[in-house]
Backbone of each chain as ProteinMPNN parsed JSONL, in Angstrom:
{"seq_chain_A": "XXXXXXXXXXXXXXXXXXXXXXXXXXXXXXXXXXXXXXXXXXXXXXXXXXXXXXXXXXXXXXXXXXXXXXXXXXXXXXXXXXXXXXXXXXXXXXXXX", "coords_chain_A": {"N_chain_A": [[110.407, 105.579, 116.03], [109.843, 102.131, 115.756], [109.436, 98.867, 114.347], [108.858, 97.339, 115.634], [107.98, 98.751, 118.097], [105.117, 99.332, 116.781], [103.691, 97.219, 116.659], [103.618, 96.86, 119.638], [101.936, 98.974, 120.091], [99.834, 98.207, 118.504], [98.878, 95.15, 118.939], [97.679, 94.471, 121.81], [94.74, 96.086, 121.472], [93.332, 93.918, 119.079], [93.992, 91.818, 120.645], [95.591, 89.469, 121.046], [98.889, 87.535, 120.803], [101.791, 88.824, 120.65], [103.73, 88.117, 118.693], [102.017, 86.806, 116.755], [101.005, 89.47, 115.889], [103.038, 90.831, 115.189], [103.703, 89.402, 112.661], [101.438, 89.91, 111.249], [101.6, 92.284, 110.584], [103.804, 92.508, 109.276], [102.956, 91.09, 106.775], [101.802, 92.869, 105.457], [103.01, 95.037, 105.111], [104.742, 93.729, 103.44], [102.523, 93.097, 101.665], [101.901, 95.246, 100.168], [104.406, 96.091, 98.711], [104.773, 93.781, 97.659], [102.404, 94.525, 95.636], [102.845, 97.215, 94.737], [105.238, 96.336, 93.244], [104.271, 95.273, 91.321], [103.211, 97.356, 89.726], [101.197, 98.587, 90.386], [99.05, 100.836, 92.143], [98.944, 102.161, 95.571], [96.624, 102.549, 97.542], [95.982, 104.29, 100.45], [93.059, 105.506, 102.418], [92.958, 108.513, 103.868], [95.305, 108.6, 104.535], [97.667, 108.45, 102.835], [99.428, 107.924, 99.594], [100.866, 105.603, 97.541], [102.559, 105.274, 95.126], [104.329, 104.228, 91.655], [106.933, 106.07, 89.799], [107.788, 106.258, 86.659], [110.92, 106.62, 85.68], [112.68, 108.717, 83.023], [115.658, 107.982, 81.175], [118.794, 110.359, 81.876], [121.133, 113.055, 81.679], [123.742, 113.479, 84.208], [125.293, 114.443, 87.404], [128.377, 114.024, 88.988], [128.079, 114.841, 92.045], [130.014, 115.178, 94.029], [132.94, 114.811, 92.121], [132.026, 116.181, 90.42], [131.878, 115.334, 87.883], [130.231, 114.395, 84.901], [128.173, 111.752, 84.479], [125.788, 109.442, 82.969], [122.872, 109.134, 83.73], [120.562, 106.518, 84.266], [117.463, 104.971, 82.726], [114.516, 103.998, 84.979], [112.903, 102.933, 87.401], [110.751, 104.597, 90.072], [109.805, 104.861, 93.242], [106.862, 106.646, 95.011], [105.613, 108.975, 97.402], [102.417, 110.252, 98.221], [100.862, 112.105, 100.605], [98.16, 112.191, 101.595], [95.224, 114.784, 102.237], [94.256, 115.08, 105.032], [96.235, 113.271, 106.156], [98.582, 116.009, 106.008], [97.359, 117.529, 107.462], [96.885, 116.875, 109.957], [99.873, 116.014, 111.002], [100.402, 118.928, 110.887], [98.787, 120.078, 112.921], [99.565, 120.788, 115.77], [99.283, 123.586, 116.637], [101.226, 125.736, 116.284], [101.183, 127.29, 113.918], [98.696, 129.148, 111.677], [96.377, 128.723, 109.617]], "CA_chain_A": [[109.46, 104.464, 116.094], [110.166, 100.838, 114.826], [107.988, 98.297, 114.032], [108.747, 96.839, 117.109], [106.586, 100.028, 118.683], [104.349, 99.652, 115.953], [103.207, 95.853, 117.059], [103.009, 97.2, 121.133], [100.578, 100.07, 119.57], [98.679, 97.034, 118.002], [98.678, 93.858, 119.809], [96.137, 95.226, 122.565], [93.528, 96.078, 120.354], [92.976, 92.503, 118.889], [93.677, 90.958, 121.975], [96.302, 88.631, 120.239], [100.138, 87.508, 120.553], [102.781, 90.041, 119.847], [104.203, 87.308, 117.594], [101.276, 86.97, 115.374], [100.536, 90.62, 114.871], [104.141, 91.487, 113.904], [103.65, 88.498, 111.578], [100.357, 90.211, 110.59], [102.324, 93.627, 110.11], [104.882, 92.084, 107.896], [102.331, 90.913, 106.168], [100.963, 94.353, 105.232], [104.364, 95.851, 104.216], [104.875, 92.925, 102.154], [102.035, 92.922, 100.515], [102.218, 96.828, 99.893], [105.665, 95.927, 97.998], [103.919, 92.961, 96.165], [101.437, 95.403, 94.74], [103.612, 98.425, 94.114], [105.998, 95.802, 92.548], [103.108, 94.807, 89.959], [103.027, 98.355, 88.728], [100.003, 98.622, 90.798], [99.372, 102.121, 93.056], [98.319, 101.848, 96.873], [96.027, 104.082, 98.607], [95.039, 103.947, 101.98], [92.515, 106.624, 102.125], [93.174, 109.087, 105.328], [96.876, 108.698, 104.574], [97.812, 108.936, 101.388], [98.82, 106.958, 98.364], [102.648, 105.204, 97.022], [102.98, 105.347, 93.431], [105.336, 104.239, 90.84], [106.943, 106.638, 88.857], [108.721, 105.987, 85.663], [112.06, 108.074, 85.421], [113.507, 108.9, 81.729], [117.344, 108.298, 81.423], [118.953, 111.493, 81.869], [122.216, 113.515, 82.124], [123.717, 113.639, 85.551], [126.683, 114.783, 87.569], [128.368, 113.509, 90.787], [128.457, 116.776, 92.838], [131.741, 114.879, 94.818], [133.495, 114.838, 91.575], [132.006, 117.299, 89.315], [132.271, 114.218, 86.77], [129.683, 113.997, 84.476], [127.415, 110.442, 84.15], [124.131, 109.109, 82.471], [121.897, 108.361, 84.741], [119.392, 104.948, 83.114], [116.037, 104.758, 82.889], [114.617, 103.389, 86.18], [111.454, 103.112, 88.174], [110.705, 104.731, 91.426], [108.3, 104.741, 94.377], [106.667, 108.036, 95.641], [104.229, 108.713, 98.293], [101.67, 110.965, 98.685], [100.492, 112.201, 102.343], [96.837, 112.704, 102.219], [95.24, 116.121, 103.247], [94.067, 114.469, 106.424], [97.684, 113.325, 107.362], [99.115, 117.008, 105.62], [96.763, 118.613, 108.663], [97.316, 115.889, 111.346], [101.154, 116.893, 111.333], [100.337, 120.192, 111.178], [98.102, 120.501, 113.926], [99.916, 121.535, 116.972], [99.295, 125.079, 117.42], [101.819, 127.04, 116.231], [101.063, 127.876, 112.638], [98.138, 129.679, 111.303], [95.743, 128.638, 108.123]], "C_chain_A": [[109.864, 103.395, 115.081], [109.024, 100.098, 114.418], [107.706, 97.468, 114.831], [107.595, 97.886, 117.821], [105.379, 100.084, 118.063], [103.786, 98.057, 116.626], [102.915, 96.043, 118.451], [101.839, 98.249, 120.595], [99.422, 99.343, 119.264], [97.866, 96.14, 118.369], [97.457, 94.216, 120.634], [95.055, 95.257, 122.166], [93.21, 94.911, 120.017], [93.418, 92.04, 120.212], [94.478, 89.521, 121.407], [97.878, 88.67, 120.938], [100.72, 88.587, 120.059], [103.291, 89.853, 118.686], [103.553, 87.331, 116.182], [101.365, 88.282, 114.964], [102.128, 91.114, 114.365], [104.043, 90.602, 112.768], [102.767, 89.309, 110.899], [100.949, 91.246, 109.875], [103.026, 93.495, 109.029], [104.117, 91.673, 106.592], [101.837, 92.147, 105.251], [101.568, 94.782, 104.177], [104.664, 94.89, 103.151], [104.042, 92.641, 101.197], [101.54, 94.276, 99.568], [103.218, 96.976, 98.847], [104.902, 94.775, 97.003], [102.983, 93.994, 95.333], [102.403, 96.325, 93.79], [104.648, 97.86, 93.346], [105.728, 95.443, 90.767], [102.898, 96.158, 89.047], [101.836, 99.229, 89.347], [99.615, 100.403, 92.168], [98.483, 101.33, 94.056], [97.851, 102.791, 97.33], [95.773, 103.62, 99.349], [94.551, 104.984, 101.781], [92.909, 107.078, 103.712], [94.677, 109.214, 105.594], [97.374, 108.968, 103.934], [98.19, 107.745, 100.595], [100.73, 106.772, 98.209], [102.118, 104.646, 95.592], [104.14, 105.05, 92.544], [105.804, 105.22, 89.913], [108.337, 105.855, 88.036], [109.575, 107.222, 84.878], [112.688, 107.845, 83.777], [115.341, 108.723, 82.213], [117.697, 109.963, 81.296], [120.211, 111.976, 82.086], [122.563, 113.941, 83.416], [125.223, 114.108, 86.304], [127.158, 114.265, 88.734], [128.965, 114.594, 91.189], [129.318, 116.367, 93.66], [133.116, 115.853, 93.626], [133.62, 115.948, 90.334], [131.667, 116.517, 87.749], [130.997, 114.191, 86.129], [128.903, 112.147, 83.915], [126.107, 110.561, 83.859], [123.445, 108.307, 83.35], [120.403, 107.31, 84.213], [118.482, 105.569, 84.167], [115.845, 103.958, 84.314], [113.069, 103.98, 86.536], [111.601, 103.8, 89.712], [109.453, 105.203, 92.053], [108.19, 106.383, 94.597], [105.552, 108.01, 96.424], [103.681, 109.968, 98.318], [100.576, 111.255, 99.477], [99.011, 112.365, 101.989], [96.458, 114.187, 102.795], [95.458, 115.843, 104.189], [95.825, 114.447, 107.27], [98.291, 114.754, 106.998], [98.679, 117.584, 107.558], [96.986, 117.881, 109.746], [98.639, 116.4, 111.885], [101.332, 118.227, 111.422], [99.075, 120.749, 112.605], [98.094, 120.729, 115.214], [100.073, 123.191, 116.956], [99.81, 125.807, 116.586], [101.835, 128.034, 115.15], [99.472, 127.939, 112.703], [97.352, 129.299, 109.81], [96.241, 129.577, 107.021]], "O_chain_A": [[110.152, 103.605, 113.903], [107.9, 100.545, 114.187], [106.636, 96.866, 114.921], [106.414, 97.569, 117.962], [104.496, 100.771, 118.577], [103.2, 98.487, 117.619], [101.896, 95.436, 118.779], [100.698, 97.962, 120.956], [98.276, 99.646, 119.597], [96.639, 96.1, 118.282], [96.332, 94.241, 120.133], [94.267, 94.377, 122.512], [92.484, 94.518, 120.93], [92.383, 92.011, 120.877], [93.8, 88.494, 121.394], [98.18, 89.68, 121.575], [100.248, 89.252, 119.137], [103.436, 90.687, 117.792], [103.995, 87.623, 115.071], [101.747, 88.49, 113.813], [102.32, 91.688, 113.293], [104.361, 91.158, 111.717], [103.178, 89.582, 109.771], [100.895, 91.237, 108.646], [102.946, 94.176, 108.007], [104.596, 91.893, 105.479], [101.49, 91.85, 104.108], [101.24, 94.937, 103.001], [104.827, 95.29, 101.999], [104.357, 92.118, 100.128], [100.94, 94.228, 98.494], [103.049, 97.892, 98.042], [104.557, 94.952, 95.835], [103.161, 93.98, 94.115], [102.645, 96.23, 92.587], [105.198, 98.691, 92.623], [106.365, 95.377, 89.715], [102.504, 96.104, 87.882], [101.542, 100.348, 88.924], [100.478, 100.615, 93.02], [97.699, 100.405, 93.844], [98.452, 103.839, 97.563], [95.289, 102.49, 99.295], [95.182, 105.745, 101.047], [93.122, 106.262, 104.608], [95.196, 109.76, 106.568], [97.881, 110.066, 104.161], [97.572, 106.687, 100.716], [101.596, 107.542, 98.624], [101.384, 103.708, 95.283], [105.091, 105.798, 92.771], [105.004, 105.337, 88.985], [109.327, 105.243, 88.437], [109.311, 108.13, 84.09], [113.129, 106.739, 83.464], [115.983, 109.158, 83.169], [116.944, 110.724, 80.687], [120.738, 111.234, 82.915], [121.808, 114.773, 83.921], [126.238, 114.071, 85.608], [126.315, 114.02, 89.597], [130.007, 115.151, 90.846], [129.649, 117.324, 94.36], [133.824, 116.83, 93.869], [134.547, 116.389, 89.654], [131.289, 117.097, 86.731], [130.227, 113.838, 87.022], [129.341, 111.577, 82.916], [125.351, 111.441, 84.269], [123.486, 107.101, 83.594], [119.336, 107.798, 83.841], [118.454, 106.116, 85.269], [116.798, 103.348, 84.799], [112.399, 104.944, 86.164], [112.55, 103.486, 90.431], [108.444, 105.731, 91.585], [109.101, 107.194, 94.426], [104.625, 107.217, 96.258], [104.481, 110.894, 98.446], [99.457, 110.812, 99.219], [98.832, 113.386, 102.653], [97.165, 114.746, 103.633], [96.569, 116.072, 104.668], [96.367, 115.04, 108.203], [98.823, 115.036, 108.072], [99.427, 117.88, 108.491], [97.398, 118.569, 110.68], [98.71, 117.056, 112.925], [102.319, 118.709, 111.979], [98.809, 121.909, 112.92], [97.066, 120.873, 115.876], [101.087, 123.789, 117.316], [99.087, 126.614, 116.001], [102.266, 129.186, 115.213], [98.842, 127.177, 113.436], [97.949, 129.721, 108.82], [95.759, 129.511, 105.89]]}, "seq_chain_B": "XXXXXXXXXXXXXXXXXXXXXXXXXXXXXXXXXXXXXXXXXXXXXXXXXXXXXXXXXXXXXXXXXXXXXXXXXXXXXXXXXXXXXXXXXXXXXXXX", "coords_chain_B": {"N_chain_B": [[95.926, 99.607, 94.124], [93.323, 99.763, 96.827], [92.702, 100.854, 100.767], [90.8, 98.295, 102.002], [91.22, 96.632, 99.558], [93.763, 95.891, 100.65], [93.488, 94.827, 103.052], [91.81, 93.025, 102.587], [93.781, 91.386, 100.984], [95.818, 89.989, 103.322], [94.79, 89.201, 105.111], [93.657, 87.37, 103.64], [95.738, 85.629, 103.791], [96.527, 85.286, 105.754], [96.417, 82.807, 108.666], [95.753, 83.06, 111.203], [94.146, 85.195, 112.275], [90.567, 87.229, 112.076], [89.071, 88.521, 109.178], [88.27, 91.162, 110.275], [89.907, 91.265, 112.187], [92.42, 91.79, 110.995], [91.541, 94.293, 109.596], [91.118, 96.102, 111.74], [94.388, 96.038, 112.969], [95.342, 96.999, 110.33], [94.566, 99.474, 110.674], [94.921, 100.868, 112.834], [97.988, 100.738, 112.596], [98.495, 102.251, 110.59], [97.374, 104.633, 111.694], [98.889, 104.603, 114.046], [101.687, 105.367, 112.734], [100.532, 108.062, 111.782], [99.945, 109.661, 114.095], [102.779, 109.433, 115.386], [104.058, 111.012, 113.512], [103.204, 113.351, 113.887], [103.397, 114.145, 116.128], [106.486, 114.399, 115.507], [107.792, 112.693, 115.324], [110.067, 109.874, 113.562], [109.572, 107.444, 111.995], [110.48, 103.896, 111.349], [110.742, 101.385, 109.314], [112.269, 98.121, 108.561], [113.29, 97.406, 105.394], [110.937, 98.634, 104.267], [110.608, 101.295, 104.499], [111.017, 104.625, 105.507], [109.281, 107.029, 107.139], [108.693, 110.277, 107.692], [108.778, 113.737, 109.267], [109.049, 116.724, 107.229], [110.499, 120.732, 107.494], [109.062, 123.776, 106.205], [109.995, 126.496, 105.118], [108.332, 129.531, 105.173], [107.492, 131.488, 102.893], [106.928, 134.019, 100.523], [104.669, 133.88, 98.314], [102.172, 133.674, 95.446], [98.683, 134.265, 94.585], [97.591, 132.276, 92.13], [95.445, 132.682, 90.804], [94.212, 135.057, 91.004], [96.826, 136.958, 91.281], [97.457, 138.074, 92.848], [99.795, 139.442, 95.534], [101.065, 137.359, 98.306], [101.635, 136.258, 101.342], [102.943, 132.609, 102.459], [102.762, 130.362, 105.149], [105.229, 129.039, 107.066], [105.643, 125.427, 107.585], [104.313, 122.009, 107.707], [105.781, 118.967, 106.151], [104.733, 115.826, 105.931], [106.837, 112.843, 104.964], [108.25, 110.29, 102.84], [110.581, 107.92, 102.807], [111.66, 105.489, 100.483], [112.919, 102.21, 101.413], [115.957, 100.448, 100.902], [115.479, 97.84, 100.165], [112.995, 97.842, 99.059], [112.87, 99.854, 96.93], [114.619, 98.759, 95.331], [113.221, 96.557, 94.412], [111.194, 97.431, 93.171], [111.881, 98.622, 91.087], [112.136, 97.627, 88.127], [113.114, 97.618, 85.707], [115.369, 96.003, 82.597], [114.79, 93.898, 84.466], [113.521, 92.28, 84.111]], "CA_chain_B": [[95.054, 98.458, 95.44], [92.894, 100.431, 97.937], [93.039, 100.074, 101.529], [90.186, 97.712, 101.248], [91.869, 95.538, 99.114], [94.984, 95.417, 101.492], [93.366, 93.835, 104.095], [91.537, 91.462, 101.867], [94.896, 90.342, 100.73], [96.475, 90.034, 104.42], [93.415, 88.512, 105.95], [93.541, 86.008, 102.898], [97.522, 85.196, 104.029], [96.547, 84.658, 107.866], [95.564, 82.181, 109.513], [95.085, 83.689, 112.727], [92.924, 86.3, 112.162], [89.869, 87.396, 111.344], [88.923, 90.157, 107.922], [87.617, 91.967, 111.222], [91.163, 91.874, 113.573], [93.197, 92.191, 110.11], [90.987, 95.549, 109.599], [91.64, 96.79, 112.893], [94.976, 96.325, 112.946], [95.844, 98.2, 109.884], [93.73, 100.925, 110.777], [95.261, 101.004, 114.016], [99.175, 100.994, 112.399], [98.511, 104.057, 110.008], [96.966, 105.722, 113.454], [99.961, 105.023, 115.039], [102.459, 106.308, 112.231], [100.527, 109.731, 111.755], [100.248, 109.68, 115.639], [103.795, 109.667, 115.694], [104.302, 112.027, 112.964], [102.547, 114.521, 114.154], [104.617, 114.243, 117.177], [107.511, 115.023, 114.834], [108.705, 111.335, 115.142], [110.728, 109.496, 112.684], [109.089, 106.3, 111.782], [111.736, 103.475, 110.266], [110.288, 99.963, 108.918], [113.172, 97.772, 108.089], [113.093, 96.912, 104.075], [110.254, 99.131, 103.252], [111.189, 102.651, 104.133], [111.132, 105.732, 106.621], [108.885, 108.118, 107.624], [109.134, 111.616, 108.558], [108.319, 115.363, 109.132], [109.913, 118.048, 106.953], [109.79, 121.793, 107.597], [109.186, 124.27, 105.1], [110.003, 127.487, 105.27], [107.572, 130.578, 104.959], [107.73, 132.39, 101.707], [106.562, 134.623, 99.411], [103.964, 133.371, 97.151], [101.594, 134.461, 94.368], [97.375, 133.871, 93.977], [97.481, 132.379, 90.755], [94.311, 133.248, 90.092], [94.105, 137.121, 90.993], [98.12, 137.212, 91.091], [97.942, 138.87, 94.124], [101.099, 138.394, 96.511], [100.537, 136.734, 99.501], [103.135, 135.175, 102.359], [102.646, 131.689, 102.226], [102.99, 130.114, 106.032], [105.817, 127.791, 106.999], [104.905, 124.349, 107.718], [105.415, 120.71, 107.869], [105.039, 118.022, 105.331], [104.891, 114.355, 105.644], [107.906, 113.055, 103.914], [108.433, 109.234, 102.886], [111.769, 107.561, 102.031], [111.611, 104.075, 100.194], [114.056, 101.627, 102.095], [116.6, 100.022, 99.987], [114.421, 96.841, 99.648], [111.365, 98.398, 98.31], [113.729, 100.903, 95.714], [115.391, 97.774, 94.034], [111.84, 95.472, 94.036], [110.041, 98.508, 92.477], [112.932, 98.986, 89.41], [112.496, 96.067, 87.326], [113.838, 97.906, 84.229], [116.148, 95.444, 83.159], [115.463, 92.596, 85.549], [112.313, 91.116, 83.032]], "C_chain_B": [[94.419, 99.885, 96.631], [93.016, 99.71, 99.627], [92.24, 98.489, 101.919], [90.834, 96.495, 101.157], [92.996, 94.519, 99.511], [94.561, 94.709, 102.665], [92.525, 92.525, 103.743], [92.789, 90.797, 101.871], [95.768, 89.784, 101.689], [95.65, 89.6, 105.067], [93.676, 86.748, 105.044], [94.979, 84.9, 103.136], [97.297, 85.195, 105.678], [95.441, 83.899, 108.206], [95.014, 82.163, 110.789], [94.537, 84.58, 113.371], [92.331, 86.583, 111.199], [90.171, 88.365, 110.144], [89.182, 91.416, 109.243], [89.048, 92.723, 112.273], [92.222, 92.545, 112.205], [92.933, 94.085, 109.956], [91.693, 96.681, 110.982], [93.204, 97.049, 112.955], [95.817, 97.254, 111.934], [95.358, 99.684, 109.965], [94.879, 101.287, 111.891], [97.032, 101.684, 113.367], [99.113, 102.038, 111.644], [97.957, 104.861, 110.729], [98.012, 106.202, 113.919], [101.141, 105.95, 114.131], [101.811, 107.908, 112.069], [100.476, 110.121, 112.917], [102.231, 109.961, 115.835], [104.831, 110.767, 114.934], [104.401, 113.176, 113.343], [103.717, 114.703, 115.571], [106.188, 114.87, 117.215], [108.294, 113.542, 115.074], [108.96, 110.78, 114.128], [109.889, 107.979, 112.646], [109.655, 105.094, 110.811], [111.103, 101.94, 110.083], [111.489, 99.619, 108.023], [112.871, 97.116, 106.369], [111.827, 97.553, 103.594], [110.216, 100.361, 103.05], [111.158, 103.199, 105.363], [109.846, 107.038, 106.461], [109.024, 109.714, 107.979], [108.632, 112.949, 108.288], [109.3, 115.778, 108.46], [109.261, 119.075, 107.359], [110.015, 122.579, 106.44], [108.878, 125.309, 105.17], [108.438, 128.716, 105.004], [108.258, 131.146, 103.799], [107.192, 133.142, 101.187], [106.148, 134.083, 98.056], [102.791, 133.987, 96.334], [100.062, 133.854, 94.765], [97.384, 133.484, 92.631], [96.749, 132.754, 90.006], [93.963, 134.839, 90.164], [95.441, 137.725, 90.62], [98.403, 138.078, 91.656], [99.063, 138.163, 95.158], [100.743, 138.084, 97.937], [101.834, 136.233, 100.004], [102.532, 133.969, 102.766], [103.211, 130.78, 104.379], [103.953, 128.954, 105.904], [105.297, 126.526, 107.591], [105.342, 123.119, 107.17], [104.895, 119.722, 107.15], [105.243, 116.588, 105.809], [105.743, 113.668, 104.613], [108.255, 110.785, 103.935], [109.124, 108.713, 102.115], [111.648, 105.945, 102.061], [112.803, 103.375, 100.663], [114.936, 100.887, 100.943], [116.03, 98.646, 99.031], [113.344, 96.815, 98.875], [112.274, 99.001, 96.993], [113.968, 99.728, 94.481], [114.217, 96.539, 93.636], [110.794, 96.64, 92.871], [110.728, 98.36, 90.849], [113.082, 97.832, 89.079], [112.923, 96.587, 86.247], [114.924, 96.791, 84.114], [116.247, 93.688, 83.662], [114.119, 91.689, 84.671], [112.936, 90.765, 81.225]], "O_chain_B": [[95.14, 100.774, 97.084], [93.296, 98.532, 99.847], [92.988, 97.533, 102.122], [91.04, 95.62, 101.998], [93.26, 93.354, 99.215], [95.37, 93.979, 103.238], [92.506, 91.428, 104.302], [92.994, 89.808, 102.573], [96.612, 89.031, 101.203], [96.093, 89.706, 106.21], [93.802, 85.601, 105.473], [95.129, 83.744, 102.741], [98.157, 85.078, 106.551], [94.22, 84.05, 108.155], [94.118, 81.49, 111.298], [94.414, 84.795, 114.577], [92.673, 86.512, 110.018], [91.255, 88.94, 110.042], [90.02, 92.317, 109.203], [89.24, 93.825, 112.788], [92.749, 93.647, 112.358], [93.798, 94.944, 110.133], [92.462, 97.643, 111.002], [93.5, 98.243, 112.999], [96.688, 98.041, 112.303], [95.75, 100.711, 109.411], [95.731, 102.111, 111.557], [97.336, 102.856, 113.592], [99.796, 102.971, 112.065], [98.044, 106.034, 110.367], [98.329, 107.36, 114.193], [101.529, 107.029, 114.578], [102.557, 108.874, 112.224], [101.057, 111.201, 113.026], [102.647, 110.855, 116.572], [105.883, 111.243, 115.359], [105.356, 113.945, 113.239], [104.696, 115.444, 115.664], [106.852, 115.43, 118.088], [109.517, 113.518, 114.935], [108.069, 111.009, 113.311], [109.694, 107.559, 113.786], [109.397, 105.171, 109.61], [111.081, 101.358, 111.168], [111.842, 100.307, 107.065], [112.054, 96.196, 106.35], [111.457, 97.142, 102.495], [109.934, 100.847, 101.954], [111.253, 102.463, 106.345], [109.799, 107.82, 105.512], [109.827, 109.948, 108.882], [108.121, 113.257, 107.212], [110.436, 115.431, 108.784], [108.059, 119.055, 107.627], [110.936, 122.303, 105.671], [107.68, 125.565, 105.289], [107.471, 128.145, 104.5], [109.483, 131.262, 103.754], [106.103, 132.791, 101.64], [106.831, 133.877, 97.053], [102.485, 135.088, 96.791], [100.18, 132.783, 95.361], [97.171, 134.399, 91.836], [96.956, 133.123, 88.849], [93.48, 135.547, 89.28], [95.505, 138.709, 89.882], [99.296, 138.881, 91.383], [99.222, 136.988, 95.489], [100.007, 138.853, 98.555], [102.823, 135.888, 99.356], [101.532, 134.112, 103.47], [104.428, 130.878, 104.54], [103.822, 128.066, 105.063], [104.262, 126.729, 108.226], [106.315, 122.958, 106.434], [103.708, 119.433, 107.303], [106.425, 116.428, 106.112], [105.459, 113.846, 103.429], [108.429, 110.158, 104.98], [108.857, 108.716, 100.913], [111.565, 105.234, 103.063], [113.854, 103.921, 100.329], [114.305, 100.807, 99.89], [116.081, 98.44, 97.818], [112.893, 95.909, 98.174], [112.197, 98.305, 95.981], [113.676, 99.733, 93.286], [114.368, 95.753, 92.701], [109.918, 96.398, 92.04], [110.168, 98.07, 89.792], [113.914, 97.04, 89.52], [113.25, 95.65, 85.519], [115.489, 96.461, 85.157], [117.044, 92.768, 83.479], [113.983, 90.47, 84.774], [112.27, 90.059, 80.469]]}, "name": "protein", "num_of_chains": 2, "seq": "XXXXXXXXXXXXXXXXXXXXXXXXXXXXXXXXXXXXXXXXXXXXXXXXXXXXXXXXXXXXXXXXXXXXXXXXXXXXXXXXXXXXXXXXXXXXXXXXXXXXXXXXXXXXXXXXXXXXXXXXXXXXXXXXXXXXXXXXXXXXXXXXXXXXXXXXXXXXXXXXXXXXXXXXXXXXXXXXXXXXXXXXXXXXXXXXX"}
């Protein structure tokens, strides 16, 4: 699924241009990245949440080379699914509580 | 920012829809990605990341609280990879 599929899933519903709502969409993701850029965490509730974490520099290796490097300080994103979506993907059948 | 807040701020940046269609439609697009999750579909938004099911084995796990052993069922997580765009906007170490 693209976000092309993601704007036919949409459009319908409002009763709108395809044009605008991918505009609207982009809108979303971009302002999802403006936030999380600010330092700022995002929740959608029912889905889950994208977070910044702040990584320590650290000793590192390149498992090609074997070579030892320092891997810098650095920020990174993380998401976390929501029960709701945890059990949504899990809810075809075949597994057991 | 809650979700909430995200369609304040995306309502306040369009001019061609309402709070009301803005609402809807993000409701509607995190429908459709766990809709497609669940499906076991891959979900790829260019510049902000990827989507996806992992599986995860069955194991052998503990009660922490009685510390009785138990087999833990395998099962599938929701797994979300930041696109290269989002990774290098997030890490400002550096870039201030």
């Amino acid at each position: 699924m693209t976000k092309a599929d993601l704007v036919e899933a949409t459009y319908e519903k409002v009763g709108s241009s395809k044009k605008d709502v991918a505009e609207v969409i982009d809108t979303v993701f971009e302002s999802i990245k403006e936030a999380l850029e600010e330092g700022d965490r995002v929740k959608i509730s029912g889905f889950g949440n994208f977070s910044i974490r702040h990584k320590r520099q650290r000793r590192g290796r390149n498992p090609q080379t074997g070579e030892e490097i320092m891997i810098g300080e650095r920020k990174v994103m993380t998401f976390k699914a929501s029960q709701i979506l945890k059990d949504i993907v899990n809810k075809d059948g075949e597994q057991t509580e | 920012m809650t979700r909430s807040q995200l369609i304040e701020a995306v309502a306040s940046k369009s001019s061609n829809f309402s709070k009301k269609d803005v609402e809807v439609i993000v409701t509607t697009l995190f429908e459709s990605i766990a809709e497609s999750l669940a499906k076991g579909d891959k979900i790829e938004i260019r510049g902000f990341g990827s989507f996806k099911v992992k599986s995860r084995d069955g194991r052998k796990g503990r009660n922490p609280k009685s510390g009785e052993g138990i087999f833990v069922d395998p099962k599938k997580v929701p797994f979300f990879k930041a696109g290269k765009e989002l990774k290098e906007r997030v890490d400002t170490i550096g870039k201030e």
